[in-house]
C-alpha positions as CSV (number, residue, x, y, z in Angstrom):
1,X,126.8,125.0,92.4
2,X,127.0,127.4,89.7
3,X,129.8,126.0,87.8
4,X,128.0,122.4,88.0
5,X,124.9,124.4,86.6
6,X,127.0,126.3,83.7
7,X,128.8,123.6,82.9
8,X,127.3,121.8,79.7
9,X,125.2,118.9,80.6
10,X,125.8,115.1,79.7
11,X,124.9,114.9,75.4
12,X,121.3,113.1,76.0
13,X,121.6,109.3,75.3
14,X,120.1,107.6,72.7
15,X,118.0,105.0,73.4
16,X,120.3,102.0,72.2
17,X,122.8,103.5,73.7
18,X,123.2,101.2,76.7
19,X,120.8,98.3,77.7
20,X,118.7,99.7,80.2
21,X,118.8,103.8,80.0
22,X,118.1,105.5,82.9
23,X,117.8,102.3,85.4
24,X,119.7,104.1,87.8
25,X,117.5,107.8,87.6
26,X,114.6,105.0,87.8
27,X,115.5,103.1,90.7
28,X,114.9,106.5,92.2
29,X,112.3,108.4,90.1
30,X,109.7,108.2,87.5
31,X,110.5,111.7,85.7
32,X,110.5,114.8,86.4
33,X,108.0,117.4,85.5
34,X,107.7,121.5,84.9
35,X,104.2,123.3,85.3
36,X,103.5,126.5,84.5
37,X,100.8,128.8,84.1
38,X,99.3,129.5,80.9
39,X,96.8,132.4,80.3
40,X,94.6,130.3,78.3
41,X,95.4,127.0,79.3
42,X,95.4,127.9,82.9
43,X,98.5,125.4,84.3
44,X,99.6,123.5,81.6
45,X,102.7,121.1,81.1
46,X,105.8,122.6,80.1
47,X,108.3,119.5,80.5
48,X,108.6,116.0,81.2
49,X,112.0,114.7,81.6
50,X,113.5,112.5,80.6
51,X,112.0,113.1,77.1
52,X,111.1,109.5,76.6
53,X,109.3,109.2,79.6
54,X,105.5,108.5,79.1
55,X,102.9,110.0,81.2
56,X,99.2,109.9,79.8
57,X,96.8,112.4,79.1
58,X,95.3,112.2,82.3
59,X,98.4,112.0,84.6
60,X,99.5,115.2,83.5
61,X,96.5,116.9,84.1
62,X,96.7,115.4,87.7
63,X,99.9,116.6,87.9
64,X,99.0,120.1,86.5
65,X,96.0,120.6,89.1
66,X,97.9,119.2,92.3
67,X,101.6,121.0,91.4
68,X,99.3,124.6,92.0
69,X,98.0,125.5,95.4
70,X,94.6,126.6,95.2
71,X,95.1,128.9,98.3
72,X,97.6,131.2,96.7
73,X,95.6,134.2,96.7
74,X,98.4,136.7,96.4
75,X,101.1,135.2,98.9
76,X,104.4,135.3,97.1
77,X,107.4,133.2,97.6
78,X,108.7,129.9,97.6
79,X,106.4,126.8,99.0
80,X,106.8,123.3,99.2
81,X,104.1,120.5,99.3
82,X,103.4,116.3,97.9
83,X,101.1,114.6,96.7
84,X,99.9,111.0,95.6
85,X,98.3,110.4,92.6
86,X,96.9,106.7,90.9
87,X,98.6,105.7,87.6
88,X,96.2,105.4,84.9
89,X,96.1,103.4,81.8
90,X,97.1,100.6,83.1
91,X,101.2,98.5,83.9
92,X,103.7,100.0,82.5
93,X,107.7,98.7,81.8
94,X,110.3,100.9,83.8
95,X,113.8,101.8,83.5
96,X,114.4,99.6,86.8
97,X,114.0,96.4,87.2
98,X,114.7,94.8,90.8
99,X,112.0,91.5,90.3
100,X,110.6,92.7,93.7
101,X,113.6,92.5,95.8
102,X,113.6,96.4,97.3
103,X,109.8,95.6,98.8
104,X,110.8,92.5,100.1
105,X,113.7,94.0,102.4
106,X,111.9,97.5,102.8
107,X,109.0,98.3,105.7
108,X,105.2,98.0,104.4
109,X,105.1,102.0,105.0
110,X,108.1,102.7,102.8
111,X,107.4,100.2,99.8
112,X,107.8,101.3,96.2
113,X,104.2,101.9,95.0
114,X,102.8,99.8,91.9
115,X,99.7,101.7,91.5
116,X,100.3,105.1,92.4
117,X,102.7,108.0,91.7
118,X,104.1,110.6,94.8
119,X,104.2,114.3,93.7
120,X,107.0,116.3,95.3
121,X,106.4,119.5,94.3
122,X,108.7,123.5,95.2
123,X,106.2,126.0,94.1
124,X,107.5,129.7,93.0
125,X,104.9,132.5,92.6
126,X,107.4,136.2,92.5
127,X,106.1,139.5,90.7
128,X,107.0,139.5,86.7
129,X,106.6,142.3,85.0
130,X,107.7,140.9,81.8
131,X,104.8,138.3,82.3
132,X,101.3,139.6,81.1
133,X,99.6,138.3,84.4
134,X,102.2,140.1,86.4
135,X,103.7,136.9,88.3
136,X,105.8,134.5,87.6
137,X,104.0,130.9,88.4
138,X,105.6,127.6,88.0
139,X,106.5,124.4,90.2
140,X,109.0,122.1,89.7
141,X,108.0,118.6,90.6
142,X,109.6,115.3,91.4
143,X,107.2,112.3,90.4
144,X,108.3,108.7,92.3
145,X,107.3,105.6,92.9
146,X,108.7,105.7,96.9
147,X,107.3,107.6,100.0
148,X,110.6,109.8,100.6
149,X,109.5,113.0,101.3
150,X,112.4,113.9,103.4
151,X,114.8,113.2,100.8
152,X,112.8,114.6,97.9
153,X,111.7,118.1,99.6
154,X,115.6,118.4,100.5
155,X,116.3,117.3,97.1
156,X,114.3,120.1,95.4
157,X,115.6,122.5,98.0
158,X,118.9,122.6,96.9
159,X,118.0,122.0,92.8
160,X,114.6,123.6,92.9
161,X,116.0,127.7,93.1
162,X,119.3,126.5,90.6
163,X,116.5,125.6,87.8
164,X,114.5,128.5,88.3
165,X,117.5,130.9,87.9
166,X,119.1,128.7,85.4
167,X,116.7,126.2,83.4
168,X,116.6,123.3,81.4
169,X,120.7,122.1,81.0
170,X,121.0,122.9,85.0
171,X,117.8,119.9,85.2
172,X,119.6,117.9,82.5
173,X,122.7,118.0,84.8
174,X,121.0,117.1,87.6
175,X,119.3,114.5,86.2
176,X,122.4,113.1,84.8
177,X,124.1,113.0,88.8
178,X,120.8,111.1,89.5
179,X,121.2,108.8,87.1
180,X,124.8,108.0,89.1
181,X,123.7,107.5,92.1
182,X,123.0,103.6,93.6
183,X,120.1,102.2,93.8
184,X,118.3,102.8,97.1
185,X,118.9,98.7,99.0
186,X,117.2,98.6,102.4
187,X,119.9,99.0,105.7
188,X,122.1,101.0,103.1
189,X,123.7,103.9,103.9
190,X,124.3,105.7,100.8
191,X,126.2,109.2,99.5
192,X,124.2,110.5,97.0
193,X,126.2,113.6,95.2
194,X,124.5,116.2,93.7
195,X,125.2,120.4,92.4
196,X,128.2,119.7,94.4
197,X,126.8,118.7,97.2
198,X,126.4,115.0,99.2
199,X,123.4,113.9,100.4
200,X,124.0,111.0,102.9
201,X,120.4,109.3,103.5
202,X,120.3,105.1,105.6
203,X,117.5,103.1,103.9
204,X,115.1,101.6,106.4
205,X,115.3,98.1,106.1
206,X,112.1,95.7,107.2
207,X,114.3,93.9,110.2
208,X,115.0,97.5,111.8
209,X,114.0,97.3,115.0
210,X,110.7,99.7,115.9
211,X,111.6,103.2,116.9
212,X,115.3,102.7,116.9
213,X,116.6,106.0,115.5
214,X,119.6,106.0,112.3
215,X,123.2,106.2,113.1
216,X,123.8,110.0,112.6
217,X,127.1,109.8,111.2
218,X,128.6,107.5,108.8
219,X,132.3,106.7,107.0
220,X,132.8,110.5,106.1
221,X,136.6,110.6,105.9
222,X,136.8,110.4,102.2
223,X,133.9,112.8,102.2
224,X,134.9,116.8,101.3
225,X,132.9,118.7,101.7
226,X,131.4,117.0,104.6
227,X,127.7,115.3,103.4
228,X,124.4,117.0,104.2
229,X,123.1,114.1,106.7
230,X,119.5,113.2,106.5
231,X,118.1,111.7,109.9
232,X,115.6,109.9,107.7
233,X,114.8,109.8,104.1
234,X,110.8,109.7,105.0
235,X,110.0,111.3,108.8
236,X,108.2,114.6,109.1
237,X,108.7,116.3,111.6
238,X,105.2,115.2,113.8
239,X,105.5,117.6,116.7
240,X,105.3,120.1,114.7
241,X,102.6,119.0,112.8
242,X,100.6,117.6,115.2
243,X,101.3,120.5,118.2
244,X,97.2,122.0,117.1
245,X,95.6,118.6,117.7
246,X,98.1,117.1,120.4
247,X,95.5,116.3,123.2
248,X,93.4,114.7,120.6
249,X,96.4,112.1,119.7
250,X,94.5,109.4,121.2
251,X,91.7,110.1,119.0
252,X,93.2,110.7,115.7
253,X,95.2,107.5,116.8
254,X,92.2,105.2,116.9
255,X,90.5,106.8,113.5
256,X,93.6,105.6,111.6
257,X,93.8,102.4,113.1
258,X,90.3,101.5,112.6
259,X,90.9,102.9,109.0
260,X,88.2,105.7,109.5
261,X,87.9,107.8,106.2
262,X,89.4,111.8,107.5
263,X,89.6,114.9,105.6
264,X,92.2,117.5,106.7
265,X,91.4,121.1,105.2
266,X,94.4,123.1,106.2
267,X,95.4,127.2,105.0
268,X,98.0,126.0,103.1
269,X,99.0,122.7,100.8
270,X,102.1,122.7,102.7
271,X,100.5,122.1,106.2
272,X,97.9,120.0,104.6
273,X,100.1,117.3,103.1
274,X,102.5,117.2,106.1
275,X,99.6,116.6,108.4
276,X,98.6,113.7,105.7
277,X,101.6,112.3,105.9
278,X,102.2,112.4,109.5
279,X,98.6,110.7,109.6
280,X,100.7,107.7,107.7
281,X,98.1,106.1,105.1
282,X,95.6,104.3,106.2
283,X,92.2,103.8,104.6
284,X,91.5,107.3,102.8
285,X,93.0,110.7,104.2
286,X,92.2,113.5,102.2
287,X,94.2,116.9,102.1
288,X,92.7,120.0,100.7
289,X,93.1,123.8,101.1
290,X,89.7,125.4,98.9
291,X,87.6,126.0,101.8
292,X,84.5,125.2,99.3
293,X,85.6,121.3,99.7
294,X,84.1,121.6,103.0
295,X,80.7,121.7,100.9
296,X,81.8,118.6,99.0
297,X,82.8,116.7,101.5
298,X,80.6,117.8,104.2
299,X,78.9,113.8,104.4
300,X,82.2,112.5,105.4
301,X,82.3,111.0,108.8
302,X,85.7,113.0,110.0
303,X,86.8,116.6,109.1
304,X,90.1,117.6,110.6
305,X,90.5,121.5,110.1
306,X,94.1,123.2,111.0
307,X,94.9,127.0,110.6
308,X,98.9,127.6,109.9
309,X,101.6,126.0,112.0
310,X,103.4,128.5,114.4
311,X,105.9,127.3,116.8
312,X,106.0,129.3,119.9
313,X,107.5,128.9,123.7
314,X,103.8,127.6,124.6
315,X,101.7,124.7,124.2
316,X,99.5,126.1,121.0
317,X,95.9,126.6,121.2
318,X,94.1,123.6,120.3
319,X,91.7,122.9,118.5
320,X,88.5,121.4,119.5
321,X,86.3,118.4,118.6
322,X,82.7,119.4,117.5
323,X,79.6,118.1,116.0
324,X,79.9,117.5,112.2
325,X,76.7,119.8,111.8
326,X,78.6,123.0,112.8
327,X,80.9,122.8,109.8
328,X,80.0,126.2,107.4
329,X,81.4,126.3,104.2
330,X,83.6,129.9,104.6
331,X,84.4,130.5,108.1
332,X,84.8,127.1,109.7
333,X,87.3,127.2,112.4
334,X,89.6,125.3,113.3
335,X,88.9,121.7,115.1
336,X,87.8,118.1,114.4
337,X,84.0,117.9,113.0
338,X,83.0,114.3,114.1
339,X,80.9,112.0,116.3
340,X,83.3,109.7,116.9
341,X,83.8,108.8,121.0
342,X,86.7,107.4,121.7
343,X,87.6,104.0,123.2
344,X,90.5,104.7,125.4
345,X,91.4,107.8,128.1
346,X,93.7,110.3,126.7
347,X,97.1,110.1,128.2
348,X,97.9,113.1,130.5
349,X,101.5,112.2,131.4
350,X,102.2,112.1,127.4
351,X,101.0,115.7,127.5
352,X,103.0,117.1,130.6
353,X,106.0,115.7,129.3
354,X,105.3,117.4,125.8
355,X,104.3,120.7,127.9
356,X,107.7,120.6,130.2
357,X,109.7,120.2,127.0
358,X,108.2,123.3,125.6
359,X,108.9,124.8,128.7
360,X,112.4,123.7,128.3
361,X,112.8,124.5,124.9
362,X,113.5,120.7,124.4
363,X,114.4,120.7,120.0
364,X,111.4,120.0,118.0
365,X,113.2,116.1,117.1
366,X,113.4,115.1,120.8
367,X,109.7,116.2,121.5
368,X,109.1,114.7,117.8
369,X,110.6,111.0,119.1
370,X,108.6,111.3,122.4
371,X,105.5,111.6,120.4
372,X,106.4,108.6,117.5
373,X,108.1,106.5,120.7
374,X,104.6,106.8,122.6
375,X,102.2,106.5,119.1
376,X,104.7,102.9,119.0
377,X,104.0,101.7,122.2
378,X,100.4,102.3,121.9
379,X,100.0,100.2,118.6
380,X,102.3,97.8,119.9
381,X,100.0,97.1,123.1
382,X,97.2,96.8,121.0
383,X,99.1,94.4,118.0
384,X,100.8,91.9,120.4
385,X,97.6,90.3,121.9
386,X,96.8,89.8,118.1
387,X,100.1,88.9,117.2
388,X,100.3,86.2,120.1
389,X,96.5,84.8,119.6
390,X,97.3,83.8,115.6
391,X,101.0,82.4,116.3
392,X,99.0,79.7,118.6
393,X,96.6,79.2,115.2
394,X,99.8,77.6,113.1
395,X,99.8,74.1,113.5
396,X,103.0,72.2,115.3
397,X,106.0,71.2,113.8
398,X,105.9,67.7,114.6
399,X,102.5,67.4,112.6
400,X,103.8,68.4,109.6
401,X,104.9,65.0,107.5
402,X,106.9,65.2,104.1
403,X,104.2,62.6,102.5
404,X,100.9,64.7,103.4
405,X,100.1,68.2,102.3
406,X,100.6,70.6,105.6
407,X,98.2,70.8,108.0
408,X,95.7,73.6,107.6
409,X,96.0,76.7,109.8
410,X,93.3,77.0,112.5
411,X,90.3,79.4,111.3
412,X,90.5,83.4,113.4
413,X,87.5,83.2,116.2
414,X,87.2,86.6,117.7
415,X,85.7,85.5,120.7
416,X,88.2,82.9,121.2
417,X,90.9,86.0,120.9
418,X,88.8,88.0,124.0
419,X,89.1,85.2,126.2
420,X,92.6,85.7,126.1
421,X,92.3,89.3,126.8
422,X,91.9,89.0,130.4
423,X,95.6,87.1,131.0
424,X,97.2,88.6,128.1
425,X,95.6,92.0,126.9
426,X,97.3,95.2,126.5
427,X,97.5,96.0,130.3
428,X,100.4,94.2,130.3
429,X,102.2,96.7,128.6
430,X,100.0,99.8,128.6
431,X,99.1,102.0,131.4
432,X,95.9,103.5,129.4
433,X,92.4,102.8,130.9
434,X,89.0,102.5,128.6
435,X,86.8,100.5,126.9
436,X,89.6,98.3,124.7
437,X,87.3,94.7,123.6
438,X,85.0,97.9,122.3
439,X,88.3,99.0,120.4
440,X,89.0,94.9,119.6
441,X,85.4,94.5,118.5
442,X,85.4,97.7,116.4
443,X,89.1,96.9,114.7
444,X,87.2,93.6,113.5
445,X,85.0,95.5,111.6
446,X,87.3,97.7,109.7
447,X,89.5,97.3,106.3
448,X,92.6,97.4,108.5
449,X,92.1,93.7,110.0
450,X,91.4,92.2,106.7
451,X,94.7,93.8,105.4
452,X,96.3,92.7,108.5
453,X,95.0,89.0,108.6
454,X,95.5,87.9,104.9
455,X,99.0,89.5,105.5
456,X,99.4,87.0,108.6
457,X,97.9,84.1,106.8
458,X,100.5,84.2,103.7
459,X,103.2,85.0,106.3
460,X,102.0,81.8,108.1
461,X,101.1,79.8,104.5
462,X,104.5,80.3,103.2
463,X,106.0,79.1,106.3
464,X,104.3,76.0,106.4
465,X,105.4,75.9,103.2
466,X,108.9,76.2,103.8
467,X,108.9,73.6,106.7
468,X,107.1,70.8,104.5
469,X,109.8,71.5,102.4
470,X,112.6,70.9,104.9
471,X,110.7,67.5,106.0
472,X,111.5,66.4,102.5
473,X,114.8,67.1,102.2
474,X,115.2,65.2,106.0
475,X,113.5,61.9,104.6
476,X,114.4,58.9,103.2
477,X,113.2,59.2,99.5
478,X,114.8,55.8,98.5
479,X,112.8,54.0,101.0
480,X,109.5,55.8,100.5
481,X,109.6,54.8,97.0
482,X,110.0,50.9,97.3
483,X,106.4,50.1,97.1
484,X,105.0,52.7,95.5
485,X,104.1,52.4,91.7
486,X,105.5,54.6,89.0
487,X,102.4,56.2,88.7
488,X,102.8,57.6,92.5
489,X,106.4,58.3,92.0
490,X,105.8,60.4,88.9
491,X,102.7,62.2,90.6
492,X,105.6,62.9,93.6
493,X,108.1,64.3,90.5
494,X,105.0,66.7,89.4
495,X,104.1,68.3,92.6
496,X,107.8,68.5,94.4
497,X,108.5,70.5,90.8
498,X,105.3,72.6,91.2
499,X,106.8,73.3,95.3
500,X,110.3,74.0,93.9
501,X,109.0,76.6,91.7
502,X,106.3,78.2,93.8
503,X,109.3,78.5,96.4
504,X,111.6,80.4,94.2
505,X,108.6,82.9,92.8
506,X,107.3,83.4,96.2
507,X,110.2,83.9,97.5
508,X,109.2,81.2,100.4
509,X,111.7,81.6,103.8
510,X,113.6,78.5,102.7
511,X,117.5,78.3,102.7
512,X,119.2,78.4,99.4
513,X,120.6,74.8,100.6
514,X,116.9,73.5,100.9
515,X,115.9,74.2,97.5
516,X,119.2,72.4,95.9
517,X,118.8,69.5,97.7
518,X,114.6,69.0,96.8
519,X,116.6,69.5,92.8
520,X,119.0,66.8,93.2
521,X,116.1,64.4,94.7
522,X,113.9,65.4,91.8
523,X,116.7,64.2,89.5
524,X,117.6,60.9,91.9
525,X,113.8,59.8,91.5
526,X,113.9,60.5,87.4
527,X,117.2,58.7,86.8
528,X,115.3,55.5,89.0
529,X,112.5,55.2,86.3
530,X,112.7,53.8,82.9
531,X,114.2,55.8,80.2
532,X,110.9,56.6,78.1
533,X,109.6,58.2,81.4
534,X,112.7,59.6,81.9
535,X,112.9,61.2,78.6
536,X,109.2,62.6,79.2
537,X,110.0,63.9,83.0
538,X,113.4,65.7,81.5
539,X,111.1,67.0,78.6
540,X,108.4,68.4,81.0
């Protein structure tokens, strides 16, 4: 590592140097930043890199505010923490350019972000003497477009303590590996090298099947030294950050899937992002540390409050729910401030098993797949019935004619849905007793079922789509157009165009084979018509 980190970096590249500089640092991150703290300015900017990266005026500041804990009140050391962060000023060109294809292949939860920036950020605060305010303060911070916080905190562990020692040509080196690596392709395993070191990281890919864990070990043969393998590039570890709260799983469980708004104030910005993240995005989470936020946000409807993680040999004290009107600004303790009741019983054998593998000093990553394994089935139960009730509302193939537009799909009626409940709810595949229509009737209401039906409905559009075009390609064009006038067979040239091209754009399920075949009738109608309309079709 220190020879890498002495040796003289890559000469920086001019711009015209190749077509696309930096595509391949881009297909991973944005830039990456340095913040320090300035006596005047308080934390200010020190570097963007690389140098022709843009942020504006207001990104940085973000970035300056979020890459400082507001908790460090004297603890020294090394700390590690993200963040997410909305671009401002509007769409900007990138390095990388993949027209879409990585969030097409890539899980919902994983895709790269369009609007928003993630903040990886390793935080050093050691005593200075040479520096007036007697510390030395700065973070280093990884700013990307993709949820990877596995990769990226593992990342900046191994380059994070090099650039502090060493400084700006060890990040141009780095920087310069980065800019090596592949671009990340979904059910890839990849080797990504780095300060002598390989990082060996599988891309989730959409078709994965649900709770399925990675392959641990890969083609490594060629591989000296052996790679650092990464179970995942993105999974925290959620025992651990859920072992305060872990009787309340049910009800944290039916806040994020009715999209409830939470706040989680937390000691430190480590444990507060992790427990963010392990919360996995829904509506609005918020993470903070300043105990004064609990004045701020003291009207919102869910307060989750956590002191420090400690793994011990016992199930940890947990914390309990109380009213939201017992939240004090200083010396709040620990527990979840809401009114919320929830729908369903909690699951006791989830929390025996948990218990007996703390008895049994079970790792942390088995007890952490028992948890994510039962949090799957859970949401599974409840998404099947759902899943079921709107495959019925797409019409049937046999209705669907090449010469008509496709037949509409059916409108959503929610009380249609809870007939069905009674033959085909989630007691088919879930032991848990409660109140679910309440939950079924309450999920209705919330922004998580509008995001999940429009998703449904294009789903469902585009494969209606894709099957009208297949019953083209299967009919007898020649014949169709025998009595039809020119005026119909150039209307038919216009719209099978307009199909062809929404098809490609959108990306429509629709084999490659399909698509050729609707060209080459396109071009066997146009070469039937006389040659002035002809020339005007060909023109078009």
């Amino acid at each position: 590592m220190d020879a890498l980190c002495r040796a003289e970096p890559r000469p920086r590249r001019p711009a015209a140097a190749s077509p696309l500089p930096w595509a391949r640092f881009s297909a991973w991150l944005d830039c990456v930043c340095v913040v320090t703290f300035d006596l005047e300015l308080g934390q200010a900017m020190e570097l963007v890199y690389p140098y022709d990266f843009r942020l504006t005026e207001k990104e940085k500041t973000s970035i300056c505010y979020l890459s400082f804990p507001d908790s460090y009140s004297g603890g020294l050391g090394d700390t590690q923490f993200s963040f997410r962060l909305r671009q401002s000023g509007g769409q900007r060109t990138t390095h990388y350019e993949d027209d879409g294809e990585y969030n097409r292949e890539a899980p919902l939860t994983l895709q790269r972000e369009s609007a928003h920036y993630f903040g990886y950020v390793y935080f050093r605060q050691v005593k200075d003497s040479s520096m007036k305010r007697g510390y030395f303060q700065k973070s280093l911070v990884l700013v990307s477009r993709l949820p990877y916080v596995n990769l990226f905190q593992s990342l900046l562990q191994l380059i994070a303590p090099e650039y502090f020692d060493k400084l700006e040509p060890c990040l141009e080196a780095v920087c310069n590996e980065i800019d090596q690596w592949l671009p990340p392709v979904p059910g890839q395993t990849l080797n990504l090298p780095v300060m002598g070191v390989v990082i060996q990281v599988r891309i989730p890919s959409r078709v994965d099947k649900p709770g399925s864990s990675p392959v641990k070990q890969f083609n490594q043969e060629n591989l000296l030294p052996a790679p650092l393998v990464l179970p995942s590039v993105h999974e925290l570890d959620l025992f651990r950050c859920f072992q305060p709260v872990l009787i309340h799983i049910q009800m944290l469980w039916e806040l994020m899937l009715l999209g409830e708004p939470i706040v989680v104030m937390a000691p430190s910005p480590t444990v507060s992002s992790e427990m963010v993240l392990a919360l996995t995005r829904p509506n609005i989470v918020v993470g903070v540390t300043n105990p004064f936020f609990i004045k701020t946000l003291q009207h919102w409807p869910h307060i989750l409050r956590v002191g420090e993680l400690r793994m011990s040999g016992d199930l940890p004290k947990q914390v309990k729910v109380k009213k939201l009107n017992k939240l004090k600004t200083l010396d709040t303790k620990p527990g979840i401030y809401t009114s919320y009741k929830t729908f369903l019983h909690k699951d006791k054998t989830l929390i025996k098993r948990l218990l007996k593998g703390i008895q049994r000093k079970r790792p942390s990553e088995v007890q952490s797949a028992l948890l994510r394994r039962h949090l799957l089935e859970l949401t599974q139960s409840f998404i099947i019935p759902l899943e079921h009730y709107i495959a019925s509302l797409m019409p049937l193939q046999r209705a669907i004619t090449p010469w008509k537009n496709p037949p509409q799909i059916r409108p959503f009626r929610q009380e249609d849905f809870m007939k069905t409940l009674e033959h085909a709810g989630p007691q088919l595949t879930c032991v848990l007793k409660g109140d679910w229509l309440g939950l079924y009737r309450r999920f209705f209401r919330s922004p998580n079922f509008d995001g999940w039906y429009r998703q449904r409905h294009k789903e469902m559009t585009q494969k209606l789509e894709a099957l009208h075009l297949e019953a083209i390609c299967e009919a007898n064009i020649v014949a169709w157009m025998k009595d039809k006038s020119e005026v119909e067979i150039v209307d038919l040239v216009l719209k099978l165009r307009e199909k062809l091209v929404r098809a490609r754009c959108q990306h429509l399920p629709v084999k490659e084979e399909t698509l050729q075949r609707v060209g080459l009738y396109i071009e066997t109608i146009i070469d039937s018509l006389p040659e002035d309309l002809q020339t005007v079709l060909h023109h078009h």
